[in-house]
C-alpha positions in Angstrom: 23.1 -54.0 -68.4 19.7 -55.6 -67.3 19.3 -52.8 -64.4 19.7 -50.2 -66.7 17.1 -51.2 -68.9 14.6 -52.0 -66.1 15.7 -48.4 -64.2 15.2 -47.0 -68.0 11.5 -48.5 -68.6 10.9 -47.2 -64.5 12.0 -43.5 -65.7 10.1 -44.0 -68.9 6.7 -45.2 -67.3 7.5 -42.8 -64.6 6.8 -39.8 -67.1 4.9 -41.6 -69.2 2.3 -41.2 -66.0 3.4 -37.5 -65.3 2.8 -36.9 -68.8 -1.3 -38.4 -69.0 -1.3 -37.1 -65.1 -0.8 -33.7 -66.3 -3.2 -33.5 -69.3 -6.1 -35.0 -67.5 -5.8 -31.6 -64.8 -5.1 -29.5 -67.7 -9.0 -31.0 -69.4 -10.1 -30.9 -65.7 -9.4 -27.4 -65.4 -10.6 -26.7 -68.8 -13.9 -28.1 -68.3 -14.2 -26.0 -65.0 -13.0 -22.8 -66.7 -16.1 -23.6 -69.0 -18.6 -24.7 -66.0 -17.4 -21.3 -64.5 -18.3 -19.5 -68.2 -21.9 -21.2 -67.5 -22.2 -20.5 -64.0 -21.2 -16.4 -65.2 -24.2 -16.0 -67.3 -26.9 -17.9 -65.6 -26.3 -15.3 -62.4 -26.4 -12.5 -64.8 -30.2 -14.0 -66.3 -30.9 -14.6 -62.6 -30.0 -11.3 -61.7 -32.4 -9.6 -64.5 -35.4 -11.8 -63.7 -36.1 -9.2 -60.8 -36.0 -6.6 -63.2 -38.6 -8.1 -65.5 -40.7 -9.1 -62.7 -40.8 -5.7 -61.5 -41.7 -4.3 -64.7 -44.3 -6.4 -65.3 -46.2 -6.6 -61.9 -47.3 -2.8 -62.9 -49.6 -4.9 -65.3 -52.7 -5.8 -63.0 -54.0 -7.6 -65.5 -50.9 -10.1 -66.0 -51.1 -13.4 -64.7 -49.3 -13.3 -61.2 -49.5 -17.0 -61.4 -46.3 -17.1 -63.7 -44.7 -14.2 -61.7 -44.8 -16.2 -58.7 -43.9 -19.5 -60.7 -40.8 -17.1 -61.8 -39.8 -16.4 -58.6 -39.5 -19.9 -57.0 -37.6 -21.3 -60.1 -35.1 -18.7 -59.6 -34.7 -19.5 -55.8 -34.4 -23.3 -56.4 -31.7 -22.2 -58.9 -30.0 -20.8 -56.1 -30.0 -24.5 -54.2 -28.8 -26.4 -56.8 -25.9 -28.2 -57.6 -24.2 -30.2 -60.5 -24.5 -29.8 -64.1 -27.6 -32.1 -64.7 -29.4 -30.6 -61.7 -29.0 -27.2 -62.9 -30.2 -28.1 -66.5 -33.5 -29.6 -65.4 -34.3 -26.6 -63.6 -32.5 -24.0 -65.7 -34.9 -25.6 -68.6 -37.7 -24.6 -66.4 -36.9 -21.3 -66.0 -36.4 -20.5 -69.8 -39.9 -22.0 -70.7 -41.1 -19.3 -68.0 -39.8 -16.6 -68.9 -40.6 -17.6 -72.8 -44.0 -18.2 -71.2 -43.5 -14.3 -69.8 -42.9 -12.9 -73.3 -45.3 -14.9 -75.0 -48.2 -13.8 -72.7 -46.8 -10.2 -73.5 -47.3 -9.5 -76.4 -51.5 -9.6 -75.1 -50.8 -6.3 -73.5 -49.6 -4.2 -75.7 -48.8 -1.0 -73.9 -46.2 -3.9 -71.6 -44.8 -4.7 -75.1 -44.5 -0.9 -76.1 -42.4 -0.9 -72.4 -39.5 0.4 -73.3 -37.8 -0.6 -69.6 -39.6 -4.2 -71.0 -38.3 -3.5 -74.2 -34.4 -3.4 -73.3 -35.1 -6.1 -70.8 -36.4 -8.4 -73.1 -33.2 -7.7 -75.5 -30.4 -8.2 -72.6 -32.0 -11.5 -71.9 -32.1 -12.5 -75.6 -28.3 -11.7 -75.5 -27.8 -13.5 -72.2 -29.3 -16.8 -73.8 -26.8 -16.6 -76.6 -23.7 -16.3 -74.4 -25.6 -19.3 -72.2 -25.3 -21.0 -75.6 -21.6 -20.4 -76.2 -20.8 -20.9 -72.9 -22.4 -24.0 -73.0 -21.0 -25.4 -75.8 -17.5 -24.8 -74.9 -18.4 -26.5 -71.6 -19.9 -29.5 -73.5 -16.7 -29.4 -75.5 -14.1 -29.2 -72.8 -16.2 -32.3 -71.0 -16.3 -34.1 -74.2 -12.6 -33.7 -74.4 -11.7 -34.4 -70.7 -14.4 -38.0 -71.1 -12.3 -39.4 -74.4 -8.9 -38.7 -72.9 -10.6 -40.6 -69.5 -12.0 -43.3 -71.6 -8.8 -43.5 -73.4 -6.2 -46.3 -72.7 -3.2 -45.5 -71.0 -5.1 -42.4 -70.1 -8.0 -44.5 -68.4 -5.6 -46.7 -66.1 -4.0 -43.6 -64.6 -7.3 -41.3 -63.9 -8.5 -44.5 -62.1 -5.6 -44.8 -60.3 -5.6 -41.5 -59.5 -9.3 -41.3 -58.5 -10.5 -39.0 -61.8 -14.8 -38.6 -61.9 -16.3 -38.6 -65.3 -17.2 -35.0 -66.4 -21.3 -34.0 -66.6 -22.4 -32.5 -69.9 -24.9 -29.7 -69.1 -27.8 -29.9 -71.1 -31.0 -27.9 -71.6 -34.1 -29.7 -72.1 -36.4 -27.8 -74.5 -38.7 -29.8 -75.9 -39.6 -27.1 -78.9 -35.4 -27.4 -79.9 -36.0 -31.4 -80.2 -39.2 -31.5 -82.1 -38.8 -31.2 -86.1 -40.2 -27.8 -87.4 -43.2 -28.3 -89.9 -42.4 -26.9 -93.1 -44.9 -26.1 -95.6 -45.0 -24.6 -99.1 
């Protein structure tokens, strides 16, 4: 009777392990579904910025200065690796190309543009879906950590070698600072 109940506490802790084994790769692969979501829209903004630089170069007057600075933020883009990385610079990039649309609206026969126009409004949408895409990612990390950080969950995903997931965060410092309201 003793061997039964030790082979019975085996099979038990057995799937007991398959069981947490399995829903850490299901988060895992959850939270790289949403990284991939991510990954989606920030090629589709850094295929546009082409577009806008194009548009705007006709401008002799614009500030080639933040074209260029454009331009090399979108090729470092292209090196980099890892949630965190890609913030710091992806943060970067959208104070540019705020920087782009602010600086526009001095010229306004660029802000009448109607190629500059429609440009303007597919990257608007773009930042939205970055948004969403983002927050599910956030989510799906979230999720993945707590089940990690979880006991029994935490003894097998070290066992079994499992990383803590990387939130991806923008940095923009006009998001953090409280708006000044006056009557």
């Amino acid at each position: 009777m003793g061997i039964r109940v030790i082979i019975a506490l085996l099979v038990l802790t057995v799937i007991v392990v398959i069981a947490i084994f399995n829903r850490l790769i299901r988060c895992k692969n959850l939270m790289k579904e949403g990284w991939s979501g991510i990954d989606v829209q920030l090629k589709r903004r850094h295929d546009l910025i082409p577009n806008i630089v194009e548009t705007v170069k006709g401008y002799k007057e614009y500030e080639q200065k933040l074209l260029k600075e454009v331009t090399d933020m979108r090729s470092n883009l292209t090196k980099s690796e890892g949630p965190q990385e890609k913030g710091k610079l992806e943060s970067g990039l959208s104070r540019v190309l705020k920087s782009i649309f602010a600086v526009a609206e001095a010229y306004p026969e660029l802000k009448a543009n109607q190629n500059f126009l429609s440009l303007q409004k597919t990257l608007t949408d773009i930042e939205g879906q970055i948004q969403m895409a983002r927050r599910y990612y956030n989510g799906a990390v979230r999720n993945y950590n707590i089940l990690m950080q979880s006991f029994p969950a935490n003894v097998v995903a070290g066992a079994f070698n499992f990383k803590k997931g990387e939130f991806f965060e923008l940095d923009y410092a006009t998001e953090r600072k409280v708006p000044d309201v006056k009557f």
